[in-house]
mmCIF file of the N, C-alpha and C atoms, coordinates in Angstrom:
data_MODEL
# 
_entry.id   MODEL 
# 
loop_
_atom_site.group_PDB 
_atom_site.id 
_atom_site.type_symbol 
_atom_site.label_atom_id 
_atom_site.label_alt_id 
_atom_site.label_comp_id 
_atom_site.label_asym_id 
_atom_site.label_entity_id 
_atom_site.label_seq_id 
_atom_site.pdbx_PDB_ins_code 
_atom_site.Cartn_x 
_atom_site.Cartn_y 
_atom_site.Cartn_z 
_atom_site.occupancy 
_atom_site.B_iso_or_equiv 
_atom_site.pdbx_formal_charge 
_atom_site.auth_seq_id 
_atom_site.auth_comp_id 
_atom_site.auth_asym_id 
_atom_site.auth_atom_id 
_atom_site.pdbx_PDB_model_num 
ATOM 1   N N  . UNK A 1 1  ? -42.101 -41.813 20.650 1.00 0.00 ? 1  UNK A N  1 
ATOM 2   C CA . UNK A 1 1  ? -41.632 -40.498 20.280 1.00 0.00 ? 1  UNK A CA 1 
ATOM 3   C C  . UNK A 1 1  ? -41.337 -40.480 18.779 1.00 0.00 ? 1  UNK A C  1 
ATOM 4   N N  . UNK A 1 2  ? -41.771 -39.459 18.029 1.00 0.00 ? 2  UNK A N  1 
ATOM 5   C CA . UNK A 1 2  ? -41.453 -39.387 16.654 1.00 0.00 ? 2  UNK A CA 1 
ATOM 6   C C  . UNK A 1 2  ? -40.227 -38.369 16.292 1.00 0.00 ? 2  UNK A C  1 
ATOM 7   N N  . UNK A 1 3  ? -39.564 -38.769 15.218 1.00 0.00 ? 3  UNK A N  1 
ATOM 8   C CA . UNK A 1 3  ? -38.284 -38.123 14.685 1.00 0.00 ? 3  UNK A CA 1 
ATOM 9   C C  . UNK A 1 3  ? -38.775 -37.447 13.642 1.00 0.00 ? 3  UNK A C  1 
ATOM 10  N N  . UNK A 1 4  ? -37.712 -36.667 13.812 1.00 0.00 ? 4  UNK A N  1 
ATOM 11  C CA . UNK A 1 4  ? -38.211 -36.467 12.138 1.00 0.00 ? 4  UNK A CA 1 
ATOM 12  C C  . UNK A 1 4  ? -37.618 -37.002 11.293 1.00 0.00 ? 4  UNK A C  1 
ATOM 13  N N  . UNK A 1 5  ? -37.986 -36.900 10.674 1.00 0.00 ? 5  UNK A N  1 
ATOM 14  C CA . UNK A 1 5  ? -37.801 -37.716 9.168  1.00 0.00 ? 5  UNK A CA 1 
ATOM 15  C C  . UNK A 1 5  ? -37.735 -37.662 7.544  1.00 0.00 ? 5  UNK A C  1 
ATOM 16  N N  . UNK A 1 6  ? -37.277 -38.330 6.902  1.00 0.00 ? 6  UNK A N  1 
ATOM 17  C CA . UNK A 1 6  ? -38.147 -37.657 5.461  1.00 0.00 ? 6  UNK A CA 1 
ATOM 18  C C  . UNK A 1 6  ? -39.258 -38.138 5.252  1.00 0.00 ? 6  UNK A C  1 
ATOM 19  N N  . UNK A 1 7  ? -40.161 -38.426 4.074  1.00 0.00 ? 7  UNK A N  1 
ATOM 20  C CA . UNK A 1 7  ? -41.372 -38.500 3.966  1.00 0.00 ? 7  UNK A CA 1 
ATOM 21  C C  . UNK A 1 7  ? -41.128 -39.979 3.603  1.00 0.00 ? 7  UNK A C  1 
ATOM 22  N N  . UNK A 1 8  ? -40.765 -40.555 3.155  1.00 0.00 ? 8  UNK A N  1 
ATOM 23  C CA . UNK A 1 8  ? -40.369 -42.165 2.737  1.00 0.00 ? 8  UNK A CA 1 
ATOM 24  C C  . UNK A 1 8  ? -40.483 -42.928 4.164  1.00 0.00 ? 8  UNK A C  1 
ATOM 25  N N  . UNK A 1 9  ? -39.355 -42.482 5.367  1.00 0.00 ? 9  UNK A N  1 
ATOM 26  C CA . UNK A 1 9  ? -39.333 -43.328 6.144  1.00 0.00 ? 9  UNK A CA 1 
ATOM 27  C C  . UNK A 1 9  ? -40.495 -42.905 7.332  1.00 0.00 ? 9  UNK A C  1 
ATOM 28  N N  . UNK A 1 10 ? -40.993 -41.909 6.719  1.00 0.00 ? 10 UNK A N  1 
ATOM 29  C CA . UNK A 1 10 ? -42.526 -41.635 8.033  1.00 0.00 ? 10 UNK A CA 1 
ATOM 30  C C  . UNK A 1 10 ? -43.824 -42.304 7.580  1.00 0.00 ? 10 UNK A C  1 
ATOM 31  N N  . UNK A 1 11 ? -43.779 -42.375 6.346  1.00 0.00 ? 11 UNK A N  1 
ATOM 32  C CA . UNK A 1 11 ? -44.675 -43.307 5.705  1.00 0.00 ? 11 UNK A CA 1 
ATOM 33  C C  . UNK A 1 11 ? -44.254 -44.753 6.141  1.00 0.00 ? 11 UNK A C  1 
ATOM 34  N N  . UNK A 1 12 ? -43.096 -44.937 6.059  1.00 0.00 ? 12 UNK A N  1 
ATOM 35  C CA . UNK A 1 12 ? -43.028 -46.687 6.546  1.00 0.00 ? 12 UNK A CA 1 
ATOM 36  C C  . UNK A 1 12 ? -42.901 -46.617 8.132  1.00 0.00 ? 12 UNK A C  1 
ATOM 37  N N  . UNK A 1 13 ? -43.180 -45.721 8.708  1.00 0.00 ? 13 UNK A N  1 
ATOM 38  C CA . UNK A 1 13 ? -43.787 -45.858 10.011 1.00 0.00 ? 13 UNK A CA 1 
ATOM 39  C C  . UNK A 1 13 ? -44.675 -46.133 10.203 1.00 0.00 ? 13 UNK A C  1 
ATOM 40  N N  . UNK A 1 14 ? -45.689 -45.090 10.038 1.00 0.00 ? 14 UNK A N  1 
ATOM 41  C CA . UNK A 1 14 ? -46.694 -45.173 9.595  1.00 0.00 ? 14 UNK A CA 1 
ATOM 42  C C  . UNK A 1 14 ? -47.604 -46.573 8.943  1.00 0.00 ? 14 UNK A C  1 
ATOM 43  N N  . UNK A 1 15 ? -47.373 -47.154 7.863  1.00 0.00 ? 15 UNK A N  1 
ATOM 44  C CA . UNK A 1 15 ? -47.142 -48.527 8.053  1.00 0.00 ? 15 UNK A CA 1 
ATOM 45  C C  . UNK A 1 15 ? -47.213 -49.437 9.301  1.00 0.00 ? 15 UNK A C  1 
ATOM 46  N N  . UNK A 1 16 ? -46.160 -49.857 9.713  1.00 0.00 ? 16 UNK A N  1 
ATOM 47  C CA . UNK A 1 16 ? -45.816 -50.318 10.820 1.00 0.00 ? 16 UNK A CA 1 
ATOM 48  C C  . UNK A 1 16 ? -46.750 -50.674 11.634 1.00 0.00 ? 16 UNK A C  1 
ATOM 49  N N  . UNK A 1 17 ? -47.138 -48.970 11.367 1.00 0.00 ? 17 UNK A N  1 
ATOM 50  C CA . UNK A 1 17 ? -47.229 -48.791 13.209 1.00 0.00 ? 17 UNK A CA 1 
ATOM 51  C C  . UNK A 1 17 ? -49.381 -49.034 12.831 1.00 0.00 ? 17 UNK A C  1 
ATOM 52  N N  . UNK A 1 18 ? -49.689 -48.615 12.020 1.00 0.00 ? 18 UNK A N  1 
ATOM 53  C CA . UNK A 1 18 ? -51.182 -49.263 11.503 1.00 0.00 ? 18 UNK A CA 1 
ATOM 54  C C  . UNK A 1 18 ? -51.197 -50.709 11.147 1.00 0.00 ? 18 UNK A C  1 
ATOM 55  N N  . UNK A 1 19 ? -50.241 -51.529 10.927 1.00 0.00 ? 19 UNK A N  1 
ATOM 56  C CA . UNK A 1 19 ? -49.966 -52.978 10.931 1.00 0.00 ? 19 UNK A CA 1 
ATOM 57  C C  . UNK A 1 19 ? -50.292 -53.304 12.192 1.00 0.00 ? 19 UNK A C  1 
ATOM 58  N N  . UNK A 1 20 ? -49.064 -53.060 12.908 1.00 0.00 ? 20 UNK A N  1 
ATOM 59  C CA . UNK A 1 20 ? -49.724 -53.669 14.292 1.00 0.00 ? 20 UNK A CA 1 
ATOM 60  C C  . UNK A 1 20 ? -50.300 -53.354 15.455 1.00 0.00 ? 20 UNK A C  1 
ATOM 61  N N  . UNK A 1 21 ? -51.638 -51.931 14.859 1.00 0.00 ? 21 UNK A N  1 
ATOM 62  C CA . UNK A 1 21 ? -52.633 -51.309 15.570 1.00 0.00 ? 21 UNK A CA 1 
ATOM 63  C C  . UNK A 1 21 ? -53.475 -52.573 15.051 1.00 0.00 ? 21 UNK A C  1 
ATOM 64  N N  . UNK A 1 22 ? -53.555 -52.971 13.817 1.00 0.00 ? 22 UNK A N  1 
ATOM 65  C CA . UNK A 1 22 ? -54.411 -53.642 13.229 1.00 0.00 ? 22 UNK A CA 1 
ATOM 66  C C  . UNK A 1 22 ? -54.369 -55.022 13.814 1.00 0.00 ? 22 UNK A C  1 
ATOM 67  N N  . UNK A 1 23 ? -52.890 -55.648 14.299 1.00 0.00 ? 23 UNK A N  1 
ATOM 68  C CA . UNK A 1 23 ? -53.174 -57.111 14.771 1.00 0.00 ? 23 UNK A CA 1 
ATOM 69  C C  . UNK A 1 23 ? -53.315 -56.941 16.321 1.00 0.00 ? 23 UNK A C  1 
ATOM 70  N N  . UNK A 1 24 ? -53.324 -55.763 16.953 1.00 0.00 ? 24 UNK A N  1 
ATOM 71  C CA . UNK A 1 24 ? -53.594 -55.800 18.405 1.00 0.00 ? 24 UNK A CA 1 
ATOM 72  C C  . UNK A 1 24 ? -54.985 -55.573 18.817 1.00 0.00 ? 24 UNK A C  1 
ATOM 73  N N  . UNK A 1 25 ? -55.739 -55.100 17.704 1.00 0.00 ? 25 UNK A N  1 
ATOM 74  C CA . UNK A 1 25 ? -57.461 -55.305 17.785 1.00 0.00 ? 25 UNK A CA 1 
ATOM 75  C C  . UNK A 1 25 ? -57.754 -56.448 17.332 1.00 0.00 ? 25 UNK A C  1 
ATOM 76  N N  . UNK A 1 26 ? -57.002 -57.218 16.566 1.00 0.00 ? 26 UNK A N  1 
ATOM 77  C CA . UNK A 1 26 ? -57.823 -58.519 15.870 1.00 0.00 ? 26 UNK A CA 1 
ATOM 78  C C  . UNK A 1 26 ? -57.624 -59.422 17.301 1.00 0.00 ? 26 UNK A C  1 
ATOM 79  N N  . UNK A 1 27 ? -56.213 -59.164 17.764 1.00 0.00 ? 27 UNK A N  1 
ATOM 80  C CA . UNK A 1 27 ? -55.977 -60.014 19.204 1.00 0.00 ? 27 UNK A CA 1 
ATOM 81  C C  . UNK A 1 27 ? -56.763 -59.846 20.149 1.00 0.00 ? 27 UNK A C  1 
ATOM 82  N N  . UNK A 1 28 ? -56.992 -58.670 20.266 1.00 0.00 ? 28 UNK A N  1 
ATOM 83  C CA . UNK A 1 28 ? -57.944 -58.251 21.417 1.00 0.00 ? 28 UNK A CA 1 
ATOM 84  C C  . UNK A 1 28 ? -59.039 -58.729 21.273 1.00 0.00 ? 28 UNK A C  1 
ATOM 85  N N  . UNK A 1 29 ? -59.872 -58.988 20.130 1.00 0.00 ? 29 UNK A N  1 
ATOM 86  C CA . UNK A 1 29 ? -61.137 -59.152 19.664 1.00 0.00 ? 29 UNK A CA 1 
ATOM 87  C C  . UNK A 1 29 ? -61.342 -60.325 19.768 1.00 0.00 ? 29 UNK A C  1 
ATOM 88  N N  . UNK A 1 30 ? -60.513 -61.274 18.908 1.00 0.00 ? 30 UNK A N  1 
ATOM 89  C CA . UNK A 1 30 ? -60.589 -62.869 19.058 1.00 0.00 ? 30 UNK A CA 1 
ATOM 90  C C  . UNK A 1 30 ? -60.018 -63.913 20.257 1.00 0.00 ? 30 UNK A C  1 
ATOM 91  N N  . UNK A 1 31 ? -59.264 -63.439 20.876 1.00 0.00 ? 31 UNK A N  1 
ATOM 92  C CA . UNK A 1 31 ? -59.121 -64.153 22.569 1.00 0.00 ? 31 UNK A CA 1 
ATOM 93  C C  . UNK A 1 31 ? -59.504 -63.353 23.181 1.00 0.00 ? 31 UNK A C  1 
ATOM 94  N N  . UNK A 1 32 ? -60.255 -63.895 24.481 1.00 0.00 ? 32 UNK A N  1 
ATOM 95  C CA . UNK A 1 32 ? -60.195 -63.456 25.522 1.00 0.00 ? 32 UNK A CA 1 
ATOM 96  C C  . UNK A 1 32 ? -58.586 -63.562 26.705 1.00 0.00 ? 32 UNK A C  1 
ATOM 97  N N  . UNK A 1 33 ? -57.880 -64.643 26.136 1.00 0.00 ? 33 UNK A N  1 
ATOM 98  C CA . UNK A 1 33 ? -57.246 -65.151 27.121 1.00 0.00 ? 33 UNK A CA 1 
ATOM 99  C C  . UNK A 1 33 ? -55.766 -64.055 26.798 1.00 0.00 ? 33 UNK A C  1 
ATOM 100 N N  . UNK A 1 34 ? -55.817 -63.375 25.851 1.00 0.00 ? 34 UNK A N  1 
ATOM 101 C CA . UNK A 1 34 ? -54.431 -62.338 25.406 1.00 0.00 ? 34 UNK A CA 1 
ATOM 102 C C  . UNK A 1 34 ? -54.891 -61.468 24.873 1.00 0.00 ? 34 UNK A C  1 
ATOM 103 N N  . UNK A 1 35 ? -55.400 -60.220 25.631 1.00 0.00 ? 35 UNK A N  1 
ATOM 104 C CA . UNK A 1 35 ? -56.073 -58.900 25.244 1.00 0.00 ? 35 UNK A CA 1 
ATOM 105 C C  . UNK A 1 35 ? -55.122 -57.747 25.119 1.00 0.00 ? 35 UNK A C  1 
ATOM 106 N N  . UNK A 1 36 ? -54.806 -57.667 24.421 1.00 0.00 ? 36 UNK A N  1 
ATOM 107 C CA . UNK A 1 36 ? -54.086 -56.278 24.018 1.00 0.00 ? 36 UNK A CA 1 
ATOM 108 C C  . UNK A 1 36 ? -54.195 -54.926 25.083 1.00 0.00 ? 36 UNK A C  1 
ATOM 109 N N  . UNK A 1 37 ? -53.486 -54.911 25.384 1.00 0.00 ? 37 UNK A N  1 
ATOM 110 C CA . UNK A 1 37 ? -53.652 -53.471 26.922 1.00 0.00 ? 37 UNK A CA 1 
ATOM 111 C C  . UNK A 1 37 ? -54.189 -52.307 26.037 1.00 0.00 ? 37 UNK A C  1 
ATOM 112 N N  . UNK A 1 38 ? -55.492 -51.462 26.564 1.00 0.00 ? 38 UNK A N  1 
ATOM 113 C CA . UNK A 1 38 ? -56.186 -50.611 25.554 1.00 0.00 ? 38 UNK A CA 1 
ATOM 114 C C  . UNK A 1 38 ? -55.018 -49.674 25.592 1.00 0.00 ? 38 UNK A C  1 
ATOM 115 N N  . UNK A 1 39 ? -54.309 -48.835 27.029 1.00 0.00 ? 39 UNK A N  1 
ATOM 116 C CA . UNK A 1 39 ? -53.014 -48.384 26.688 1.00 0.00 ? 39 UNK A CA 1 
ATOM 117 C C  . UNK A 1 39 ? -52.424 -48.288 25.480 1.00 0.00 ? 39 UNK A C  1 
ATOM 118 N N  . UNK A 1 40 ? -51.940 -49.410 25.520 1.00 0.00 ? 40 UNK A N  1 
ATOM 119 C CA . UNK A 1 40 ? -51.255 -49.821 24.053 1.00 0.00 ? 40 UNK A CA 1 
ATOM 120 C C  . UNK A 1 40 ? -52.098 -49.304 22.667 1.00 0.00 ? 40 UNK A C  1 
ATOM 121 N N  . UNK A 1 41 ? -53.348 -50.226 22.539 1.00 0.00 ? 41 UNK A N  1 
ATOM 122 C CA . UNK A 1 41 ? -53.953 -50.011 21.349 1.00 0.00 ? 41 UNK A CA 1 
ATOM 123 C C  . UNK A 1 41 ? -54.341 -48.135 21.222 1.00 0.00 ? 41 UNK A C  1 
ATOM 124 N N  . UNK A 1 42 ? -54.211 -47.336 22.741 1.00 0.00 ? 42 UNK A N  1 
ATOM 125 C CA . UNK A 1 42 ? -55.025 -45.825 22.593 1.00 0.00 ? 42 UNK A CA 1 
ATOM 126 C C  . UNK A 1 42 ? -53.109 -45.459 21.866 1.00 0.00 ? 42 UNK A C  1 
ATOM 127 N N  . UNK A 1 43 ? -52.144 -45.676 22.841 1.00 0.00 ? 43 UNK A N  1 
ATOM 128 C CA . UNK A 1 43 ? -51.103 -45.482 22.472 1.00 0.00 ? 43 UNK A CA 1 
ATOM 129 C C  . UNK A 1 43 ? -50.495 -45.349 20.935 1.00 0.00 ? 43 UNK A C  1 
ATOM 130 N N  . UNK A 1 44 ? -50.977 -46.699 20.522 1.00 0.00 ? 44 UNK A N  1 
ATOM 131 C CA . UNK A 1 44 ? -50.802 -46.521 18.949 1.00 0.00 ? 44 UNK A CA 1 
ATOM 132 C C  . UNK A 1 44 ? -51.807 -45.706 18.064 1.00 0.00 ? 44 UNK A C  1 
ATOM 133 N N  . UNK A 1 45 ? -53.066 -45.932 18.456 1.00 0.00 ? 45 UNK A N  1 
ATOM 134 C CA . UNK A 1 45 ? -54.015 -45.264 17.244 1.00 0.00 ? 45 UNK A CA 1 
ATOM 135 C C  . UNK A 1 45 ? -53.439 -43.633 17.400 1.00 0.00 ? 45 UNK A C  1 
ATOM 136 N N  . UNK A 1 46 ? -52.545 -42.833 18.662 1.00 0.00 ? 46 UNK A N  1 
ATOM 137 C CA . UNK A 1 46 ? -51.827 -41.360 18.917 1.00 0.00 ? 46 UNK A CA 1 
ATOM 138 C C  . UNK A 1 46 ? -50.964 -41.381 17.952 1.00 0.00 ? 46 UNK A C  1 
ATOM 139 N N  . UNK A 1 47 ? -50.060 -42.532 18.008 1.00 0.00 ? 47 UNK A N  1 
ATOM 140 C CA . UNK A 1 47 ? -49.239 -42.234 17.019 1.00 0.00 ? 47 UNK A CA 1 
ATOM 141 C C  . UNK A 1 47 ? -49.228 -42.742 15.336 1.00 0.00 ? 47 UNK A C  1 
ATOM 142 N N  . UNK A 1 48 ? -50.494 -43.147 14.804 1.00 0.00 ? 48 UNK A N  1 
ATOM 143 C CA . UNK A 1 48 ? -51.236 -43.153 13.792 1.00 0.00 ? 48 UNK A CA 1 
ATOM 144 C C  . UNK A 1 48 ? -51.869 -42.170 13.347 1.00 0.00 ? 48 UNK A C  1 
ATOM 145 N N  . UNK A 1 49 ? -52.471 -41.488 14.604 1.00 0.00 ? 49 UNK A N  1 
ATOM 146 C CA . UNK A 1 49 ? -53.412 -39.892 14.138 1.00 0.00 ? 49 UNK A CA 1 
ATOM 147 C C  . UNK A 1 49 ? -51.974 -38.946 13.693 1.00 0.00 ? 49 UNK A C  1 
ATOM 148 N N  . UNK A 1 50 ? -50.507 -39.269 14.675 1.00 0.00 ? 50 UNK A N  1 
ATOM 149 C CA . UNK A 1 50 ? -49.784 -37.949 14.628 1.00 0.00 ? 50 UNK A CA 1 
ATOM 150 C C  . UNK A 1 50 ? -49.134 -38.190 13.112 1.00 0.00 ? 50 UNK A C  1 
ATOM 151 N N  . UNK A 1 51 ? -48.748 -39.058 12.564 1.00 0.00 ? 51 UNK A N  1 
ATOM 152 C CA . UNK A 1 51 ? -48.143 -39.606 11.545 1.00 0.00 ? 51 UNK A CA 1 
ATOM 153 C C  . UNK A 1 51 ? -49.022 -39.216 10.455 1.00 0.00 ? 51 UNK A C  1 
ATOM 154 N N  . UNK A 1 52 ? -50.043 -39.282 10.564 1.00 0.00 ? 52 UNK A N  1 
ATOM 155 C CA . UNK A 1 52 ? -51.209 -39.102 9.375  1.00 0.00 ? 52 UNK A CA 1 
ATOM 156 C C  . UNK A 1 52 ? -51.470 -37.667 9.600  1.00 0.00 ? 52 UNK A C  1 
ATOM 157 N N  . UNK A 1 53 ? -50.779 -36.921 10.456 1.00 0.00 ? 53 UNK A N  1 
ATOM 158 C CA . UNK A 1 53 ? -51.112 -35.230 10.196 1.00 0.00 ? 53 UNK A CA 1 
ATOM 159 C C  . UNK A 1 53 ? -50.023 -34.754 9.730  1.00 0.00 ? 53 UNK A C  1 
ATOM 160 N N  . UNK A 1 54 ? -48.870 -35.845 9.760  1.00 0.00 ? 54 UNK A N  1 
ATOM 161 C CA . UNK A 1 54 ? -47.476 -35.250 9.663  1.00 0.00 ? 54 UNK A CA 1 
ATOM 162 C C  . UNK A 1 54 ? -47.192 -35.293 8.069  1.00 0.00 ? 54 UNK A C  1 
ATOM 163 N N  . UNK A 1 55 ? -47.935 -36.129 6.854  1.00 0.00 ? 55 UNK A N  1 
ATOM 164 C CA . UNK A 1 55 ? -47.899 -36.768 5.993  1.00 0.00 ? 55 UNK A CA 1 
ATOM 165 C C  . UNK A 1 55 ? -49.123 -36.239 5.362  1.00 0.00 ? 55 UNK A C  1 
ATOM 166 N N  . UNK A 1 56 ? -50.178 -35.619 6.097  1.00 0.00 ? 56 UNK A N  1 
ATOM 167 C CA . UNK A 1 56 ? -51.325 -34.630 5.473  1.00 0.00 ? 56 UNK A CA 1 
ATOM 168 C C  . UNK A 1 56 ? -50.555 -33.352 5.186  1.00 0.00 ? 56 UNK A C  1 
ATOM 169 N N  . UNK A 1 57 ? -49.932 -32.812 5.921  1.00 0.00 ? 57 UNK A N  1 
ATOM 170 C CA . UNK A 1 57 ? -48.776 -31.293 5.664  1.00 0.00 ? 57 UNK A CA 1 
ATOM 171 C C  . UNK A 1 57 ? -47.995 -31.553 4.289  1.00 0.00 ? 57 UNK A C  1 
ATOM 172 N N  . UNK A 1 58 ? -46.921 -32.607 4.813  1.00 0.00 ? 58 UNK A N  1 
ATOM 173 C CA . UNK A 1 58 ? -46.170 -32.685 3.828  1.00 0.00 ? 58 UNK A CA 1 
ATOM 174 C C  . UNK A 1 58 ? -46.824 -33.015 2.595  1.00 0.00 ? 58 UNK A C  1 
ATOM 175 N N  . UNK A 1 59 ? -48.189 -33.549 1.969  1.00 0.00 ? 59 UNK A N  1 
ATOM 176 C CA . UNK A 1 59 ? -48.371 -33.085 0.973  1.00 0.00 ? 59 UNK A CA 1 
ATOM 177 C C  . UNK A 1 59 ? -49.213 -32.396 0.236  1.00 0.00 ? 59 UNK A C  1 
ATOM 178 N N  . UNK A 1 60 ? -49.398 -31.619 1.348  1.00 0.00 ? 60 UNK A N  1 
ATOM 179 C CA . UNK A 1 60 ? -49.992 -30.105 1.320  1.00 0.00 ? 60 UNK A CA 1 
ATOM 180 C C  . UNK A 1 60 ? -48.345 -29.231 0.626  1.00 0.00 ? 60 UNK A C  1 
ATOM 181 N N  . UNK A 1 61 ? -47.995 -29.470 1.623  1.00 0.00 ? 61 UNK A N  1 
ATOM 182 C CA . UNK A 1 61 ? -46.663 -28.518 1.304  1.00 0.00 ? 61 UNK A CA 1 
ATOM 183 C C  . UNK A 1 61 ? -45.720 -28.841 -0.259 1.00 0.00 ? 61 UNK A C  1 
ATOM 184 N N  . UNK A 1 62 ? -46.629 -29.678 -0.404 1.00 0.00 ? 62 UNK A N  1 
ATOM 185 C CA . UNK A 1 62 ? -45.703 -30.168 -2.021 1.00 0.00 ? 62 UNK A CA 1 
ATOM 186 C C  . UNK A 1 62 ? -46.661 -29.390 -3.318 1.00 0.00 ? 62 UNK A C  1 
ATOM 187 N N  . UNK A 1 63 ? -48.180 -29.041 -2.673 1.00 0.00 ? 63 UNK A N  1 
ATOM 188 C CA . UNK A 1 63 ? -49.079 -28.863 -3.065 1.00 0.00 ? 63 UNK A CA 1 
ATOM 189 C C  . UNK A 1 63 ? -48.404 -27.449 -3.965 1.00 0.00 ? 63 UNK A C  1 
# 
């Protein structure tokens, strides 16, 4: 669930949260024996798309 926020700490979500979208495909990819639940990985890339629309506005709106 996302808060709101200011733009500083939605960006370091954001962060975060593409950090470890990024090591749960490398996991998934390189073992077979500890695969990342796609759940999870669809779960995060949602809240990567929502963060990156939330942070496309805001600097639109600064625009």
């Amino acid at each position: 669930m996302l808060k709101m926020s200011n733009k500083l700490e939605i960006l370091e979500e954001y962060r975060e949260a593409t950090h470890e979208l990024a090591e749960l495909q490398d996991e998934s990819s390189a073992s077979t024996h500890r695969m990342a639940s796609h759940d999870q990985i669809d779960s995060l890339r949602g809240k990567c798309d929502q963060l990156d629309a939330i942070l496309e506005a805001m600097d639109a709106a600064e625009d």
